[in-house]
C-alpha positions as CSV (number, residue, x, y, z in Angstrom):
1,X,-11.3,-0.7,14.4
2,X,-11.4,1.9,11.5
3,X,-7.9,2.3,10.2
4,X,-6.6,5.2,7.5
5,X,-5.1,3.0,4.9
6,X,-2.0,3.7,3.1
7,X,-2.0,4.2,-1.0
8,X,-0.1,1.1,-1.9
9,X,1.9,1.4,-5.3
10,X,3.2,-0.8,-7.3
11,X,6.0,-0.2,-10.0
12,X,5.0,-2.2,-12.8
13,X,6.4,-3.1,-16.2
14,X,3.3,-3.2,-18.5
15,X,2.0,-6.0,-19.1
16,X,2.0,-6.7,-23.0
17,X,-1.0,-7.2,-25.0
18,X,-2.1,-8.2,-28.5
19,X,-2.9,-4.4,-30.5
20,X,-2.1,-3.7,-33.7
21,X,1.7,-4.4,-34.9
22,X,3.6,-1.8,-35.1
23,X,7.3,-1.2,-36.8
24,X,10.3,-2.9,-34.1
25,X,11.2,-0.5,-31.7
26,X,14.3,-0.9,-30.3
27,X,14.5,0.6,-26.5
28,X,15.4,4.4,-26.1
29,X,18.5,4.9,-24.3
30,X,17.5,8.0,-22.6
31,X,14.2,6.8,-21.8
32,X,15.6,3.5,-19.5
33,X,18.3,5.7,-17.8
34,X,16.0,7.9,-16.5
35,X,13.6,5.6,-16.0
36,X,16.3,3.4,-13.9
37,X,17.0,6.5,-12.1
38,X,13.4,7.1,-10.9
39,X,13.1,4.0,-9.6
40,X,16.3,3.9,-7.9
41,X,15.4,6.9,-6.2
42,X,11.6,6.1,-5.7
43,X,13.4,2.4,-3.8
44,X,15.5,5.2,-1.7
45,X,12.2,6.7,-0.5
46,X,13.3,10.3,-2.8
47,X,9.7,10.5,-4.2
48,X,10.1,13.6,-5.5
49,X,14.0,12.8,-7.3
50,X,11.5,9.8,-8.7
51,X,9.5,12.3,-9.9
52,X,11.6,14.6,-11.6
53,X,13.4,11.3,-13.4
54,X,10.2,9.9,-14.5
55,X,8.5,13.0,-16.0
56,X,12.0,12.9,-18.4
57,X,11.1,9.5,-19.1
58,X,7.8,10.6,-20.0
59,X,8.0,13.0,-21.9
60,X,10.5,10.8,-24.0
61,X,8.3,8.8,-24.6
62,X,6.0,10.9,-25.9
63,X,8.6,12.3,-28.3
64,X,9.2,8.8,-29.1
65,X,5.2,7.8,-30.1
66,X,5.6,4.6,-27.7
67,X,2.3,3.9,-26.2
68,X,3.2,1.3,-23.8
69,X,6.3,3.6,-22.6
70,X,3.9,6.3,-22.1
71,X,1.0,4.4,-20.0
72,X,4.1,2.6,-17.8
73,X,5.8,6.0,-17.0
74,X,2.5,7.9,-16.7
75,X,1.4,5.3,-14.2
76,X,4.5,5.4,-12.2
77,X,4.9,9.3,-12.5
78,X,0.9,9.1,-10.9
79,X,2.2,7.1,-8.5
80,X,4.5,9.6,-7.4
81,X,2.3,12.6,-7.8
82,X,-0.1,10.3,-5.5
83,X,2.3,9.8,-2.7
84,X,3.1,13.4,-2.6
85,X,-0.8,14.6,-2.0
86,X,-0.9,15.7,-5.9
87,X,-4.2,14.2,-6.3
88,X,-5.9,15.9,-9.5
89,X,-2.4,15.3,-11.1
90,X,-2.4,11.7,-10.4
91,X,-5.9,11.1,-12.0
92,X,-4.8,13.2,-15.1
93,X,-2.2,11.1,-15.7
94,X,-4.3,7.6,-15.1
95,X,-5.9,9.1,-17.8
96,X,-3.0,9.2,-20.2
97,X,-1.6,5.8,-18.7
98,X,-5.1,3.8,-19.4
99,X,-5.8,5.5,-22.9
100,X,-2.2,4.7,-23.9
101,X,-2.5,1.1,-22.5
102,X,-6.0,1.1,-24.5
103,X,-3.9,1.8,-28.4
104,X,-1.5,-0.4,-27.2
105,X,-4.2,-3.2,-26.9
106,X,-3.7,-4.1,-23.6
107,X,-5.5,-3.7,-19.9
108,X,-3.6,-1.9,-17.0
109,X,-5.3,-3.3,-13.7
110,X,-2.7,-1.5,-11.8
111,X,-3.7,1.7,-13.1
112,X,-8.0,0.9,-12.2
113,X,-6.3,0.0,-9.0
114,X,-4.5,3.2,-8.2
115,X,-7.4,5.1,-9.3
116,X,-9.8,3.6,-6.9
117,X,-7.3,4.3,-4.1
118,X,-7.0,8.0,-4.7
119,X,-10.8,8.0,-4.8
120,X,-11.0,6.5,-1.7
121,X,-9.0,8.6,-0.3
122,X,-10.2,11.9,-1.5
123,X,-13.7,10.3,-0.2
124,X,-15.3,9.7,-3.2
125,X,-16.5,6.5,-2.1
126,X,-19.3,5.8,-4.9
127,X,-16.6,6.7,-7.5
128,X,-14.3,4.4,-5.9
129,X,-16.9,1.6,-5.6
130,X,-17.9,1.9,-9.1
131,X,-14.3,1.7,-10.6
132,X,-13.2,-1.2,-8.5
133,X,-16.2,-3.4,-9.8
134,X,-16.0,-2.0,-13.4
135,X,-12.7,-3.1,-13.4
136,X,-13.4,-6.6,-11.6
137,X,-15.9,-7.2,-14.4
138,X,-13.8,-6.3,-17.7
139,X,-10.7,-8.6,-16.1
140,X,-13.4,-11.3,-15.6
141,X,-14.3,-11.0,-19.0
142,X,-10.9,-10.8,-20.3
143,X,-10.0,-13.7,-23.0
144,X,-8.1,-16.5,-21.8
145,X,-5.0,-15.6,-23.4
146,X,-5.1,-12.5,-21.3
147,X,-5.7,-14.7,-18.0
148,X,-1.9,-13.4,-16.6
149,X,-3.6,-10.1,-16.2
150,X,-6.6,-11.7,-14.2
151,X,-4.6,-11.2,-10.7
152,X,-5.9,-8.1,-10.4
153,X,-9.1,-9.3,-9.8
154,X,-7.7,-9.9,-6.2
155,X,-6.8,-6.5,-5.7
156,X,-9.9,-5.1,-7.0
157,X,-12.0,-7.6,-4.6
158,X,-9.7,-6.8,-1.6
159,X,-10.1,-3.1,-2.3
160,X,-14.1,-3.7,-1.6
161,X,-13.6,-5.1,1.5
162,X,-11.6,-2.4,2.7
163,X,-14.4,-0.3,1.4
164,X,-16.7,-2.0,3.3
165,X,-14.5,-2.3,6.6
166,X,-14.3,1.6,5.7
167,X,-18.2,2.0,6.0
168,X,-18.1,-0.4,9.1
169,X,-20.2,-3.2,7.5
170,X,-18.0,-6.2,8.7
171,X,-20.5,-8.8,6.9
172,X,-20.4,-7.1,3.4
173,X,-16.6,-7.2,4.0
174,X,-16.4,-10.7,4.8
175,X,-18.8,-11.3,1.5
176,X,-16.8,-9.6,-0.1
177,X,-13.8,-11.5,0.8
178,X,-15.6,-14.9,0.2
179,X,-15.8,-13.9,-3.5
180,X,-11.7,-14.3,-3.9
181,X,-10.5,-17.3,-5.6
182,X,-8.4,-19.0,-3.3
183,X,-5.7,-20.3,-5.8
184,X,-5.9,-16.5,-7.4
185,X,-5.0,-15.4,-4.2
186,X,-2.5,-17.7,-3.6
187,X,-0.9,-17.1,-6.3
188,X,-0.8,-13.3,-5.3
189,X,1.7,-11.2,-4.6
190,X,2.2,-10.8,-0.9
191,X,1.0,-7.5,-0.4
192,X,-1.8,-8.6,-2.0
193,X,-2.2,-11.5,0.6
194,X,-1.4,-9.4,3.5
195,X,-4.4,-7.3,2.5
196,X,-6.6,-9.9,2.3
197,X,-5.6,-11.0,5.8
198,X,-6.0,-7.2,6.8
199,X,-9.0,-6.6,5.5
200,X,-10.7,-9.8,7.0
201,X,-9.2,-9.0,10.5
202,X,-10.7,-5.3,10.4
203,X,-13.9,-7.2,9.6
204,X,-13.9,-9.6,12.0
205,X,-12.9,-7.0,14.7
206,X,-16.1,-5.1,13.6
207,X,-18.3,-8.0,14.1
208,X,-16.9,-8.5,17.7
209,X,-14.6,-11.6,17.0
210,X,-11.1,-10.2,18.3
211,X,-9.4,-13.5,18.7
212,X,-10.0,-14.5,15.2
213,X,-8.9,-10.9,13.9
214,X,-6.0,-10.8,15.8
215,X,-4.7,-13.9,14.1
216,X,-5.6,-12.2,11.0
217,X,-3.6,-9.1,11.8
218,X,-0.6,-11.4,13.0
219,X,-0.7,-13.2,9.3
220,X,-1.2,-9.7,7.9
221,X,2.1,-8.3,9.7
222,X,4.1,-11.3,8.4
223,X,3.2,-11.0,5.3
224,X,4.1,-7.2,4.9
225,X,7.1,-7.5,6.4
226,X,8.0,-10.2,3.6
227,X,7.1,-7.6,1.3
228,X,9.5,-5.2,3.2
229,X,6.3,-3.2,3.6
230,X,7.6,-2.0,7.2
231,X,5.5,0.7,7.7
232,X,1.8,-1.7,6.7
233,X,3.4,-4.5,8.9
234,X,3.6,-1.8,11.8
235,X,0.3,-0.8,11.6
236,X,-0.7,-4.1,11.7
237,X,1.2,-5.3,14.6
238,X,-1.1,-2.1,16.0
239,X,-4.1,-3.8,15.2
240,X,-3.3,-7.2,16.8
241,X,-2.1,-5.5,19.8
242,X,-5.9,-4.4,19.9
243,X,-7.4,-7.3,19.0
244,X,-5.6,-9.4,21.6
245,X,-6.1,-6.5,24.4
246,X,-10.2,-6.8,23.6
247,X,-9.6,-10.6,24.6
248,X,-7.4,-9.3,27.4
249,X,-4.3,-11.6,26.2
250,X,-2.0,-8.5,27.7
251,X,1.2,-9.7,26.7
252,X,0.1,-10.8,23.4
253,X,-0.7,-7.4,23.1
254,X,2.1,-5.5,24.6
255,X,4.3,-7.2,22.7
256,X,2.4,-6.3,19.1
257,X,2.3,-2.3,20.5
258,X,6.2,-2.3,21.3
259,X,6.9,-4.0,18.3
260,X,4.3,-1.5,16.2
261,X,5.9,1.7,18.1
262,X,9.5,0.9,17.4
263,X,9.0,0.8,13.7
264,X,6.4,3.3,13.0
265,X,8.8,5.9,15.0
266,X,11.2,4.6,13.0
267,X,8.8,5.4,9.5
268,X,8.4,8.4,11.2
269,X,4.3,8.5,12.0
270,X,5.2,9.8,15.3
271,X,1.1,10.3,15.8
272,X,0.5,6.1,15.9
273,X,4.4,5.5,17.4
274,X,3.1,7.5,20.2
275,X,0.0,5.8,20.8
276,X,1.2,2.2,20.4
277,X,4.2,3.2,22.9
278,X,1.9,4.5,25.3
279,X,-0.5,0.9,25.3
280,X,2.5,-1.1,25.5
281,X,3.9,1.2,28.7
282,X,0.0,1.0,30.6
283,X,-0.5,-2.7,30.1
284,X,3.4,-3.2,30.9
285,X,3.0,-1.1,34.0
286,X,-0.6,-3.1,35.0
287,X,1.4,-6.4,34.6
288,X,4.2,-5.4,36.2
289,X,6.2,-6.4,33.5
290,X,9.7,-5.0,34.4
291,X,11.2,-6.7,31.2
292,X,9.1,-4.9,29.0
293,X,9.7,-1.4,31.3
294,X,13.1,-1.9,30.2
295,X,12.5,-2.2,26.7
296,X,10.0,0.9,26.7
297,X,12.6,3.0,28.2
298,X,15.6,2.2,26.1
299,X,12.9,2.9,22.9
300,X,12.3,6.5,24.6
301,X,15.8,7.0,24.8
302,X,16.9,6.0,21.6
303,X,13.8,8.3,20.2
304,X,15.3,11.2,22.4
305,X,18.0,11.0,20.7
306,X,16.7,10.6,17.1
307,X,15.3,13.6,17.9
308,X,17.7,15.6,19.0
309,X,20.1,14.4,16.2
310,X,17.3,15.9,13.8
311,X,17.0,19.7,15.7
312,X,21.1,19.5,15.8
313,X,22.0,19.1,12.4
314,X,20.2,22.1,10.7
315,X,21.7,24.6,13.6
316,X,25.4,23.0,12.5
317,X,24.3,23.8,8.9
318,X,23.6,27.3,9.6
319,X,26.8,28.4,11.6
């Protein structure tokens, strides 16, 4: 079960290290309020109003000489750039975030992190392995007074499973899986967690062990919608509803594609809505579940007219 994983980004404030002192710098006005404004926007799902407010910030900061301004915005301007397909942009300015971070005496996981998943998705797969475990090793060899920035050692380990899931080696994954400190992990965030728990139920699928990846996917789904990570949590619930159809526990699994299909229409990937629906309406169908029928159709409708709403409103702009 090979699955086309989403860039997942983080808005950070920088975590602050122990460089040289520097003169008090009291927080620039202008900086903030755009940099409030970008992520107001960026919550709204405006990427591109994010952008626009966070390249102000930037260059602000720039003006202002304030390294750890710089490698925050620069991070969360990539971010932006990454989301919108502006791939070489987003590694230029990963560069500026991580050489900023480096004057300012401090270690941006985030930023190794975001690097590695443009990588991976650009398929430069040897690039993206190397980062991940340059950056596991410099966290691990991080002081202990630095030990807060440690958690991204969990990210960095998940991120070679999904490699490895990627390359459909469901043992490496697992291995590589094994390696995460349970308490680290615990004390993750819960995106974090819930790819963990996506990772390890893409490698057990591999290795032909559906029952225990579908509980894996389950966890997964839970723990991205905690995150209000809707759209991660729908292609999750797509995932269990395969893992639970392999072990032909149909209503387990029509209930995860109906459940998947509702939201991703909803997120708008049409392409995956359309084949969760369609699962959900065969097995429905097989069972004779007329409960479910119901459901199915009253989604169709409802998409019907989502649709039609969309096509309506630029022909009433126009007259």
């Amino acid at each position: 079960m090979k699955q086309c994983s989403l860039i997942a980004f983080i808005i950070p404030l920088l975590i602050t290290g122990c460089g040289s002192p520097r003169v008090a710098y009291r927080s620039d006005a202008e900086i903030e309020r755009n940099a409030a404004a970008a992520k107001s926007a960026y919550s709204a799902g405006s990427t591109e109003s994010a952008s626009v407010f966070y390249q102000k910030a930037l260059n602000r900061a720039r003006l202002a000489d304030q390294p750890r301004d710089i490698s925050r915005l620069a991070y969360n301007l990539a971010a932006c750039r990454a989301q919108t397909q502006q791939y070489s942009d987003a590694l230029e300015l990963l560069d500026e975030a991580e050489f900023e971070s480096s004057k300012a005496g401090t270690y941006f996981p985030e930023a190794v992190l975001l690097r590695t998943e443009i990588l991976r998705h650009l398929g430069r797969t040897n690039e993206a392995l190397a980062t991940a475990k340059s950056g596991i090793d410099t966290l691990n060899n991080l002081p202990r007074a630095a030990r807060d920035q440690k958690s991204g050692t969990a990210s960095l380990q998940v991120f070679l499973a999904e490699l490895a899931c990627d390359q459909n080696d469901g043992k490496l994954a697992l291995k590589e899986l094994d390696k995460l400190d349970p308490n680290l992990l615990k004390s993750s965030d819960s995106v974090v967690q819930a790819k963990a728990a996506n990772a390890r139920g893409r490698a057990l699928f591999i290795e032909k062990r559906p029952a225990a990846a579908a509980f894996c996917f389950d966890n997964a789904a839970a723990l991205y919608q905690k995150a209000q990570r809707y759209s991660d949590m729908a292609v999750a619930l797509q995932s269990a509803g395969g893992a639970f159809e392999a072990v032909n526990r149909r209503a387990e699994a029509v209930n995860r594609y109906y459940r998947a299909a509702r939201s991703l229409f909803i997120c708008g990937d049409n392409t995956k809505a359309q084949e969760s629906f369609n699962k959900a309406n065969e097995l429905a169908k097989e069972a004779d579940d007329k409960q479910m029928l119901s459901a199915l159709t009253r989604l169709k409708t409802e998409i019907g007219r989502a649709a039609e709403s969309k096509t309506a409103a630029p022909k009433s702009q126009t007259e």
